[in-house]
C-alpha positions in Angstrom: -26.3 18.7 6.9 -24.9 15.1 6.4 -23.1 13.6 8.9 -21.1 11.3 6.3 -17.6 10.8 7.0 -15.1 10.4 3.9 -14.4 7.0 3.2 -10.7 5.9 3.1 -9.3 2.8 0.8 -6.4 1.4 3.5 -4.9 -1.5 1.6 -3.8 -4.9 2.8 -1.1 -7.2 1.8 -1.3 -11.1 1.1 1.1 -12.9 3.9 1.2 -16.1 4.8 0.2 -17.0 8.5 0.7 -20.1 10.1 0.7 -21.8 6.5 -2.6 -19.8 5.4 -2.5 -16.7 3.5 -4.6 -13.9 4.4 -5.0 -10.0 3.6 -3.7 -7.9 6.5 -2.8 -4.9 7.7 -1.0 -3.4 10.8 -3.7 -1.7 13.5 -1.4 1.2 13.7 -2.9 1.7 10.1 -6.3 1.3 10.8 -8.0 2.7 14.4 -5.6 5.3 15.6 -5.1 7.0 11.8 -9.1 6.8 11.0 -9.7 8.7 14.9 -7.1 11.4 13.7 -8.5 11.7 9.8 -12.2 11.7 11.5 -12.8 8.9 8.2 -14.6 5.8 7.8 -11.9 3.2 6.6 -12.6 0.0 4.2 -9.7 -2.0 4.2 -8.4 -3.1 0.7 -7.9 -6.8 0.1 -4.9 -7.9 -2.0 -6.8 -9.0 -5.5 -6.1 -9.2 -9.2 -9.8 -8.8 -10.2 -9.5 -5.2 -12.4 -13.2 -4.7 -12.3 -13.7 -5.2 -8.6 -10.8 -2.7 -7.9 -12.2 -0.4 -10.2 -15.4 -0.4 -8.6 -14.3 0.2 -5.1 -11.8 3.1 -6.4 -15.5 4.6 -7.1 -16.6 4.9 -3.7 -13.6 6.0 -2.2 -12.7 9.5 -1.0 -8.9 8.9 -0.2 -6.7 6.3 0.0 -3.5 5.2 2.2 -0.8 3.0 1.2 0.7 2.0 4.7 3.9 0.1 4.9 4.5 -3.1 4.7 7.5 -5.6 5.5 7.3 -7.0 1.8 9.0 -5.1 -1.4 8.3 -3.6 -4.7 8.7 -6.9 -7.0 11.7 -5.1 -9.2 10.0 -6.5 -12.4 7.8 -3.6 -12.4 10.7 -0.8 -13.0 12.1 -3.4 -15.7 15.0 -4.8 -13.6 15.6 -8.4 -12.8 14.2 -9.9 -9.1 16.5 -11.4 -6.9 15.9 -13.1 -3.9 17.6 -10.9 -1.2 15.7 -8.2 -2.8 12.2 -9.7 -1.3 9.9 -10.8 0.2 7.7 -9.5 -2.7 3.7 -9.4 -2.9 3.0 -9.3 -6.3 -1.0 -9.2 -5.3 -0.2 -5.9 -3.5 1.5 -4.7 -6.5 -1.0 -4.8 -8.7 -3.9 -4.1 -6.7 -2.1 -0.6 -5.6 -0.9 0.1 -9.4 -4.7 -0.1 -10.5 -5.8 1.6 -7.4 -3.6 4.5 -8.3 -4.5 4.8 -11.6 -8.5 5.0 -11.0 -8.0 7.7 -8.0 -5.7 9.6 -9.2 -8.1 9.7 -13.1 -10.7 10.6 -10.2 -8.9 13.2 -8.8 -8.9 11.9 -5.2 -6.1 12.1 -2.7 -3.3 9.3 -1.8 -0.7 9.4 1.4 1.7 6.6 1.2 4.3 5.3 3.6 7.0 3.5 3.9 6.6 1.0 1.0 3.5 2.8 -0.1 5.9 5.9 -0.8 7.9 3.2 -3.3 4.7 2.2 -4.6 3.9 5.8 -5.4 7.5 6.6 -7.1 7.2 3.4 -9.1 4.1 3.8 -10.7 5.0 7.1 -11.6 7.7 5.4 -13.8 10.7 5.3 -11.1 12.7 2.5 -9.9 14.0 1.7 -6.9 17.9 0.8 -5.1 17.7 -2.3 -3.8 19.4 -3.5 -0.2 20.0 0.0 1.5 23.0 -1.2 3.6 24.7 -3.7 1.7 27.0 -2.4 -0.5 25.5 1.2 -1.0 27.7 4.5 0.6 24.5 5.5 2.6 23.9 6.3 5.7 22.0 3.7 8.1 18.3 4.1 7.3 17.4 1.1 9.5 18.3 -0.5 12.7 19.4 -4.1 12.5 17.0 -6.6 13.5 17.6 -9.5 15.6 15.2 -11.7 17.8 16.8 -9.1 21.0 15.6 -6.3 19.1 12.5 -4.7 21.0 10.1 -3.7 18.1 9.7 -0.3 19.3 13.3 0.3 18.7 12.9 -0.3 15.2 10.7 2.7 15.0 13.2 5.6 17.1 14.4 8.4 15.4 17.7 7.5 13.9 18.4 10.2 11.7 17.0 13.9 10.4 16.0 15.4 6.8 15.6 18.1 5.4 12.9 19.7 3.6 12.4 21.4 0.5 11.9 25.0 0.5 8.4 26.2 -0.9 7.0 22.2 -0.9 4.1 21.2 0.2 5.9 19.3 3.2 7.2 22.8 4.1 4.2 24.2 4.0 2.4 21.2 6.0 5.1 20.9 8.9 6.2 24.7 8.8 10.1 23.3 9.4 12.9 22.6 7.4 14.8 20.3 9.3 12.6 17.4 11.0 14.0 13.9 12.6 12.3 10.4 11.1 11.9 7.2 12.1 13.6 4.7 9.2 12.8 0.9 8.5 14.0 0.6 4.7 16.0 -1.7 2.7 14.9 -0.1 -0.5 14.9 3.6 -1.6 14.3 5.3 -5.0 16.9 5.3 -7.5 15.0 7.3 -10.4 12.7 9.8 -9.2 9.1 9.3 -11.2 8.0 11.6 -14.2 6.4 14.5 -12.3 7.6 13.8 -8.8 8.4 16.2 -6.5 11.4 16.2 -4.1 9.9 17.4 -0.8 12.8 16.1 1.8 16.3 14.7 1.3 18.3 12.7 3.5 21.7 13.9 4.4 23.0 11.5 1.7 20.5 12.8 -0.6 18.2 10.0 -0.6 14.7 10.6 -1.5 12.4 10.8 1.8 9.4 12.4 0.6 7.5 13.3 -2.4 4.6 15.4 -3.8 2.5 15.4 -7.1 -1.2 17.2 -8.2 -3.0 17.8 -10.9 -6.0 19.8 -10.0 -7.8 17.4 -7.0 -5.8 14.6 -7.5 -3.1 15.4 -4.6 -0.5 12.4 -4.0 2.2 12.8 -0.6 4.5 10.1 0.2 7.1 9.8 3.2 9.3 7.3 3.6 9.0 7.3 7.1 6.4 6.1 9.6 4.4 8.7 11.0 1.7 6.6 11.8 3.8 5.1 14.9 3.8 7.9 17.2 0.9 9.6 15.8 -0.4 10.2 19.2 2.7 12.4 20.3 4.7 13.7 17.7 3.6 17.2 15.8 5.1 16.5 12.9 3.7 13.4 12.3 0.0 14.9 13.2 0.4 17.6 10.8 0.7 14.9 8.1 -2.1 13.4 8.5 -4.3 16.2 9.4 -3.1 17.8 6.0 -4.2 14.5 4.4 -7.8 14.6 6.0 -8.1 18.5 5.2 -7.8 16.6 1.8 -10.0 13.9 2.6 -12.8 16.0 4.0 -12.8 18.1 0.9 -10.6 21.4 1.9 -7.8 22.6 -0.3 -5.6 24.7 1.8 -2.6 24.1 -0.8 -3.2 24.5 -4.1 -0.2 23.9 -6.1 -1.0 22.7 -9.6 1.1 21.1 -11.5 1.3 20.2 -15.5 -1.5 17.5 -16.4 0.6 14.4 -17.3 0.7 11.0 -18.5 1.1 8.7 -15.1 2.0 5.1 -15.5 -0.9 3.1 -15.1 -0.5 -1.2 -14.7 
């Protein structure tokens, strides 16, 4: 019997610290998520070599797209960037666009959060609203953030959605009504081709989504589980869904059509 543990892709974004730019990526991705999944992790760096990404896509078992402070450049859904709409990382973009085409042809499992969930619904073909806050008739899905602000704040519950009968989110959580933790300034405009709707906010924004063909299984919440991970239920039963998935188990099968994803 081997004692191999799957091997999850977590990727990394390109930020600038202290005047140098480096690949990076929050611990609360990294230790406490890989304890709960029982994985190995690799993390990801930010790169535009196609070859190398391909070749890494090969040896994973999974991959996580965790969140991020920076945002979907909106060049990729064919609208025009502008600045209060950033900060962009166009390496990020186009590292998870070819990471997501080579898993998902491989029919291995994604979780994304956060921006990784915009990630997801972009390269499926959607597009995102831009500036959640300014100017929209939304609800709050942030807290405002000042230098007073204690970070933990930023990640409280401030407000509840509702899940999709029949989903697989249903089906995961066993609820239909949970509370989330929001930090978004974006939030999807046009669903992606094949997307499922698994949760709604009460002013029917997107919150979570679903896709699979055959092994290929993709979940995305626009929330952060990952930050109380230790405590909250919910959030447990995410991931331990995802490393069912990772660890080779298929509790939920629900196919859907094959279909044409947008690759980068």
């Amino acid at each position: 019997m081997s004692d191999r543990k799957p091997l999850l892709g977590i990727v990394s974004c390109s930020r600038d610290v202290g005047g140098r730019q480096v690949h990076a990526v929050s611990h609360r991705y990294v230790e406490p998520v890989l304890n709960r999944l029982q994985a190995t992790g690799l993390i990801v760096p930010s790169l535009t070599d196609a070859a190398s990404i391909r070749q890494m896509a090969a040896l994973f078992d999974g991959l996580f797209l965790p969140g991020s402070f920076t945002n979907v450049n909106p060049q990729h859904y064919d609208t025009q960037a502008q600045p209060e709409h950033g900060p962009f990382d166009e390496s990020r973009d186009r590292t998870v666009f070819l990471l997501l085409e080579e898993m998902l042809k491989q029919g291995k499992p994604v979780f994304g959060i956060c921006r990784g969930f915009q990630e997801l619904n972009v390269f499926f073909g959607g597009s995102l609203r831009c500036g959640l806050g300014h100017g929209h008739e939304t609800m709050t899905h942030h807290l405002p953030v000042h230098p007073e602000t204690e970070f933990s704040r930023l990640f409280s519950l401030n407000h509840a959605v509702s899940i999709e009968q029949g989903g697989v989110l249903e089906q995961v959580v066993g609820r239909r009504r949970i509370g989330v933790n929001s930090v978004h300034y974006q939030g999807v405009d046009r669903l992606g081709h094949g997307l499922t709707v698994e949760a709604l906010a009460d002013d029917g924004l997107v919150e979570a989504i679903s896709w699979q063909d055959g092994n290929a299984a993709v979940l995305g919440v626009q929330w952060h589980p990952e930050w109380d991970l230790a405590t909250n239920p919910v959030s447990q039963a995410l991931f331990d869904h995802f490393g069912k998935l990772l660890h080779g188990e298929r509790d939920i099968a629900r196919l859907s059509p094959i279909l044409r994803y947008a690759g980068v």
